[in-house]
BABAKE-445849 format. One record per atom (N, C-alpha, C, O, CB): x, y, z; residue number from 1; residue in three letters. Coordinates in steps of 0.1 Angstrom, whole numbers, plus 2048, in hexadecimal, padded with zeros to 3 digits. Glycine has a CB too. Example, Ala and Ser with C-alpha at 12.3 -4.5 7.8 and 13.67 -1.06 7.14 Angstrom:
BEGIN
PT east north  up  nr rest
PT  884   7C7 84E   1  ALA
PT  87B   7D3 84E   1  ALA
PT  884   7DF 84E   1  ALA
PT  88E   7DF 855   1  ALA
PT  871   7D3 85A   1  ALA
PT  880   7EA 847   2  SER
PT  889   7F5 847   2  SER
PT  881   800 84F   2  SER
PT  886   80B 850   2  SER
PT  88D   7FA 839   2  SER
END
This chain:
BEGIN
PT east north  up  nr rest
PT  808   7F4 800   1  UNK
PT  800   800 800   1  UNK
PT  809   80C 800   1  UNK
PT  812   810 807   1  UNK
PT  7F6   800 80C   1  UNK
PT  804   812 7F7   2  UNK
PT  80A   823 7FB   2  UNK
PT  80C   82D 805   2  UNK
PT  801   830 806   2  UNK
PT  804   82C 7F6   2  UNK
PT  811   833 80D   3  UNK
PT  812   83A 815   3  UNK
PT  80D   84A 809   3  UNK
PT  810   84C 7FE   3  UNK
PT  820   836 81D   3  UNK
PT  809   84E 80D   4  UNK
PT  802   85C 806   4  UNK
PT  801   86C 812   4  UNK
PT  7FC   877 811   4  UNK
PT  7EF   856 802   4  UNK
PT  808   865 81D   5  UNK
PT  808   870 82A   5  UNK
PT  7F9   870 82C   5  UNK
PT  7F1   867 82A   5  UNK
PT  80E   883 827   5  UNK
PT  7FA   87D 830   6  UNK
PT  7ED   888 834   6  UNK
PT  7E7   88F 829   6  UNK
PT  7DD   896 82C   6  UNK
PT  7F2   894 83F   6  UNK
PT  7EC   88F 81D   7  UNK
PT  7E4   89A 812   7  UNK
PT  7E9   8A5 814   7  UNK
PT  7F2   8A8 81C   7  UNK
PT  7D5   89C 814   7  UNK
PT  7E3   8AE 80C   8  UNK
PT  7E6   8BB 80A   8  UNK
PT  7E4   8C3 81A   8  UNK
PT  7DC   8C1 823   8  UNK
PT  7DC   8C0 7FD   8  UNK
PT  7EB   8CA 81A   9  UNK
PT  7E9   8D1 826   9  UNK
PT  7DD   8DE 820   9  UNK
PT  7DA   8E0 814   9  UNK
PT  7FA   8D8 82D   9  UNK
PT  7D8   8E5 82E  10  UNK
PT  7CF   8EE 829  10  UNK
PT  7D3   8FA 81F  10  UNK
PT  7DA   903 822  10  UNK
PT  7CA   8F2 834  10  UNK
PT  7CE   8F7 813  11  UNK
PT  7CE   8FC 805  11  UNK
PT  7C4   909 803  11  UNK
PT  7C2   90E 7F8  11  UNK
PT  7C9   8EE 7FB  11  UNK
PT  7BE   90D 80F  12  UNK
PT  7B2   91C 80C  12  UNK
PT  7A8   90F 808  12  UNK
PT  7A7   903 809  12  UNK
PT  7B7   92C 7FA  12  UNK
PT  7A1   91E 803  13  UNK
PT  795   91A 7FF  13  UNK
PT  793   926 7F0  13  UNK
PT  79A   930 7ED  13  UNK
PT  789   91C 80E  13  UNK
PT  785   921 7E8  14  UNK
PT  78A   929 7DF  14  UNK
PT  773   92B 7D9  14  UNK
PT  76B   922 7D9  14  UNK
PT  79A   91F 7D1  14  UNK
PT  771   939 7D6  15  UNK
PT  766   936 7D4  15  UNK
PT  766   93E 7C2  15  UNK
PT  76F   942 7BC  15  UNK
PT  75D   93B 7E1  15  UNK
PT  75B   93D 7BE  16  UNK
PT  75B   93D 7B0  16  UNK
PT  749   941 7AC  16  UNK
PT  73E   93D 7B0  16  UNK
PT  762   92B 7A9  16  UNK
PT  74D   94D 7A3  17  UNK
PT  73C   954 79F  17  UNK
PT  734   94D 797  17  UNK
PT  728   94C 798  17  UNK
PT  73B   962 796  17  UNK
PT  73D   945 78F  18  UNK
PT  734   93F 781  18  UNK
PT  73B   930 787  18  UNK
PT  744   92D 78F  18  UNK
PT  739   946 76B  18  UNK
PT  732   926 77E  19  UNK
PT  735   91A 77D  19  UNK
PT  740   91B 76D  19  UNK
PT  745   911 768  19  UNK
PT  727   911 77D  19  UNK
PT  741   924 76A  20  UNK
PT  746   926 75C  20  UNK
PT  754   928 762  20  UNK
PT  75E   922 75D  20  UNK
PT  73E   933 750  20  UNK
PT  757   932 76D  21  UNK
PT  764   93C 773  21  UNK
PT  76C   92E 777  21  UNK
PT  778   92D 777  21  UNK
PT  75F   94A 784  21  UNK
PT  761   921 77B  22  UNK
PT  76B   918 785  22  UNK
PT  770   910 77A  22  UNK
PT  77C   90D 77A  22  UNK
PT  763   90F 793  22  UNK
PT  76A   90C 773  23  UNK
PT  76E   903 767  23  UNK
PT  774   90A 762  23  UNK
PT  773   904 757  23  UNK
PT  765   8FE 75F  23  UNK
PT  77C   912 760  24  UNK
PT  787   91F 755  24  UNK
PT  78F   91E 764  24  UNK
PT  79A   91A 760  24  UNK
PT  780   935 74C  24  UNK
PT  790   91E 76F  25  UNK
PT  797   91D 779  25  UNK
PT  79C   90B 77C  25  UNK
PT  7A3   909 786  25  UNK
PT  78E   924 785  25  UNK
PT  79A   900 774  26  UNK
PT  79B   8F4 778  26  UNK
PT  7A5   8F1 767  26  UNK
PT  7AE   8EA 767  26  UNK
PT  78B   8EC 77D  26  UNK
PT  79E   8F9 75A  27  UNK
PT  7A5   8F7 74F  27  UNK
PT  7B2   8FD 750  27  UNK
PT  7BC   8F9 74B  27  UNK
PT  79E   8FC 744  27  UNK
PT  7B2   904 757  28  UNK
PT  7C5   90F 753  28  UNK
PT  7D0   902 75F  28  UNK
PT  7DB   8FF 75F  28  UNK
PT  7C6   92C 75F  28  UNK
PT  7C7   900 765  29  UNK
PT  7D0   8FC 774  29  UNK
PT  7D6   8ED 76B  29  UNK
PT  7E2   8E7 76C  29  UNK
PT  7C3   8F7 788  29  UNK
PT  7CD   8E9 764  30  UNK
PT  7D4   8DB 75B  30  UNK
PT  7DD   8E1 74E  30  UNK
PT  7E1   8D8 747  30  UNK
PT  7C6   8CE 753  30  UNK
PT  7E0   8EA 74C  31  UNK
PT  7EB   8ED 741  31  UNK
PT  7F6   8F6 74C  31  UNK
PT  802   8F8 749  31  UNK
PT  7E4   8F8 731  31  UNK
PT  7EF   8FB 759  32  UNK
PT  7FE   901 763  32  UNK
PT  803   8F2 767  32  UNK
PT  80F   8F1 768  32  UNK
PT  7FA   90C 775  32  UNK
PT  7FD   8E7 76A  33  UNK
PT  803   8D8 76D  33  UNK
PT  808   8CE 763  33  UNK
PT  80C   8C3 765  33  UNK
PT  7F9   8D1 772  33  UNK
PT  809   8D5 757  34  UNK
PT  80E   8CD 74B  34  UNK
PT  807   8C4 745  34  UNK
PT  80D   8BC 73E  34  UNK
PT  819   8C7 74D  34  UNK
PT  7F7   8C4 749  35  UNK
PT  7F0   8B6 746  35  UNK
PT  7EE   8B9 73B  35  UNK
PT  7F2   8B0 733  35  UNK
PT  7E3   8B2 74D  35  UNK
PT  7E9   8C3 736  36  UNK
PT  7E2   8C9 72D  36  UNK
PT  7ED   8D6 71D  36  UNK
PT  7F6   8DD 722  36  UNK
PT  7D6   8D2 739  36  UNK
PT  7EB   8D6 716  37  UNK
PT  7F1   8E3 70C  37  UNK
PT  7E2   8EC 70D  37  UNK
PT  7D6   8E9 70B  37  UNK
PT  7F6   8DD 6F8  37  UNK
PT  7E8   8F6 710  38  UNK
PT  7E2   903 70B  38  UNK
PT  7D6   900 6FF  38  UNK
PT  7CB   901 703  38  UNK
PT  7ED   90B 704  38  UNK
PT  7D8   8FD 6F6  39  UNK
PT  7D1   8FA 6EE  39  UNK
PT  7C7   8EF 6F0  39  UNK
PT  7BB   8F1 6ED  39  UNK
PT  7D8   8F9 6E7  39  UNK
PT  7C9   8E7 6F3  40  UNK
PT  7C3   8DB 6F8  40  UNK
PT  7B4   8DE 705  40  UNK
PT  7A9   8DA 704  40  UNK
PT  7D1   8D2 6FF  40  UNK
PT  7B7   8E5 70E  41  UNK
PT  7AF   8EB 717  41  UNK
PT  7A8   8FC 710  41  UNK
PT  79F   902 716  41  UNK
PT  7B9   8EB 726  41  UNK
PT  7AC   8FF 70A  42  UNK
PT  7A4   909 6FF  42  UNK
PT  799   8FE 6F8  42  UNK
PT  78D   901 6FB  42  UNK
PT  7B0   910 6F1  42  UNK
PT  79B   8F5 6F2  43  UNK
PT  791   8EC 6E5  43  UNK
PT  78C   8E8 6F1  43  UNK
PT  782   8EF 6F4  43  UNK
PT  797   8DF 6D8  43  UNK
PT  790   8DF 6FD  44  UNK
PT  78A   8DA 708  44  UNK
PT  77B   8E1 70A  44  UNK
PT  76F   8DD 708  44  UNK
PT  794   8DD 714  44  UNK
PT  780   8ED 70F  45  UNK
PT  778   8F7 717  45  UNK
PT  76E   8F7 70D  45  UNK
PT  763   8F2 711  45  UNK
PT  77E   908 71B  45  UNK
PT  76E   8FC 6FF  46  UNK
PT  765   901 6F2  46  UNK
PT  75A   8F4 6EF  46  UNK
PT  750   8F3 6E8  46  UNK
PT  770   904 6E1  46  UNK
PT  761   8EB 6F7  47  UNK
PT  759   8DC 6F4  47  UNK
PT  755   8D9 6FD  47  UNK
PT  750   8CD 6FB  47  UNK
PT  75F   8D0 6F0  47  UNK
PT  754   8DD 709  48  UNK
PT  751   8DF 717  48  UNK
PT  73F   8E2 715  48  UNK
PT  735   8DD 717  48  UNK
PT  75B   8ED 71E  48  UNK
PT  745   8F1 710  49  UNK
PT  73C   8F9 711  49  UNK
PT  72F   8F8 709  49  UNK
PT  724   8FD 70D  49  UNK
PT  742   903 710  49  UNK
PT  733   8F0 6FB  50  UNK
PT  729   8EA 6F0  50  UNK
PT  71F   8E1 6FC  50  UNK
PT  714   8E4 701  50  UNK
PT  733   8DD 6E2  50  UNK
PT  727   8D7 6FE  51  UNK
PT  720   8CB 703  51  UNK
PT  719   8D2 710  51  UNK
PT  70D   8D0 710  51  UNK
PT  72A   8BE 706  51  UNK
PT  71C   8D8 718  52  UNK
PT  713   8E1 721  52  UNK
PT  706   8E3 71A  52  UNK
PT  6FB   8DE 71C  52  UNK
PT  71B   8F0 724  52  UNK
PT  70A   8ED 710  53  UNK
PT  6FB   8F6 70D  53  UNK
PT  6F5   8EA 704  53  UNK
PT  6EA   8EC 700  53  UNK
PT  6FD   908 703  53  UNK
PT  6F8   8E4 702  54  UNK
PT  6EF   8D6 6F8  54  UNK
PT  6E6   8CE 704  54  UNK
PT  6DA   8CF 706  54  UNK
PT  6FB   8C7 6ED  54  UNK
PT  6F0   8C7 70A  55  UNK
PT  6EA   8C4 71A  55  UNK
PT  6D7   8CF 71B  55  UNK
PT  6CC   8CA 71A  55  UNK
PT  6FA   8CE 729  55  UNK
PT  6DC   8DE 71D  56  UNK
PT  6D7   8E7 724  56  UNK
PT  6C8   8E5 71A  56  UNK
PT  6BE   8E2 721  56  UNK
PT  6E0   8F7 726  56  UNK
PT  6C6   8E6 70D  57  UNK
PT  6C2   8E3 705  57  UNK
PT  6B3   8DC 706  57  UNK
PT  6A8   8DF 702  57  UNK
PT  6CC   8DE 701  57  UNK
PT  6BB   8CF 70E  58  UNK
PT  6B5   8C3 70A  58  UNK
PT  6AB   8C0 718  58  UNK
PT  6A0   8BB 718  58  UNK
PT  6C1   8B7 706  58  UNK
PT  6B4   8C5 723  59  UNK
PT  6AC   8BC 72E  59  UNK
PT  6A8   8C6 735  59  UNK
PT  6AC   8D1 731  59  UNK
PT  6B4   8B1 737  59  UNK
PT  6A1   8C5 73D  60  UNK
PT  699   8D5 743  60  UNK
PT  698   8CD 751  60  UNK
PT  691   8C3 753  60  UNK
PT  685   8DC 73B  60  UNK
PT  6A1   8D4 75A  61  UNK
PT  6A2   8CF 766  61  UNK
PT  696   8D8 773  61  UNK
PT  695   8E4 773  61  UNK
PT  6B3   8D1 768  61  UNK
PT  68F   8D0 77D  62  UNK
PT  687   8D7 784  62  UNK
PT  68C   8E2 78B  62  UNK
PT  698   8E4 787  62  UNK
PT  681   8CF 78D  62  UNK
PT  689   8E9 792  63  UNK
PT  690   8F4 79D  63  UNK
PT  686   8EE 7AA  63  UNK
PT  67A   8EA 7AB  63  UNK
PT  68C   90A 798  63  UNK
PT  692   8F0 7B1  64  UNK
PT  68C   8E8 7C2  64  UNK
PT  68A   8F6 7CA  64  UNK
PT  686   8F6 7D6  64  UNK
PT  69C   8DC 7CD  64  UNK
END
């Protein structure tokens, strides 16, 4: 088994206006971590954002 410590120590906290602000805040952090090219999380995001509003489109969710 792995030893993995304790985890991250306390890291803040972080709050966010749009659901749009946090997802553009989760895409850059994977091309500052090398996961991702620039480019790649640009088409990401644009394809993100398609499939969102097609989603939005289609299904009509209740309000509680």
């Amino acid at each position: 088994m792995i030893d993995l410590g304790k985890g991250p120590e306390d890291m803040g906290s972080y709050s966010y206006k749009s659901f749009y602000e946090f997802a553009s805040a989760i895409a850059i952090s994977r091309v500052y971590g090398g996961i991702h090219t620039r480019h790649a999380m640009e088409e990401g995001t644009k394809q993100g954002i398609k499939t969102a509003q097609n989603i939005d489109s289609k299904v009509k969710f209740r309000k509680v």
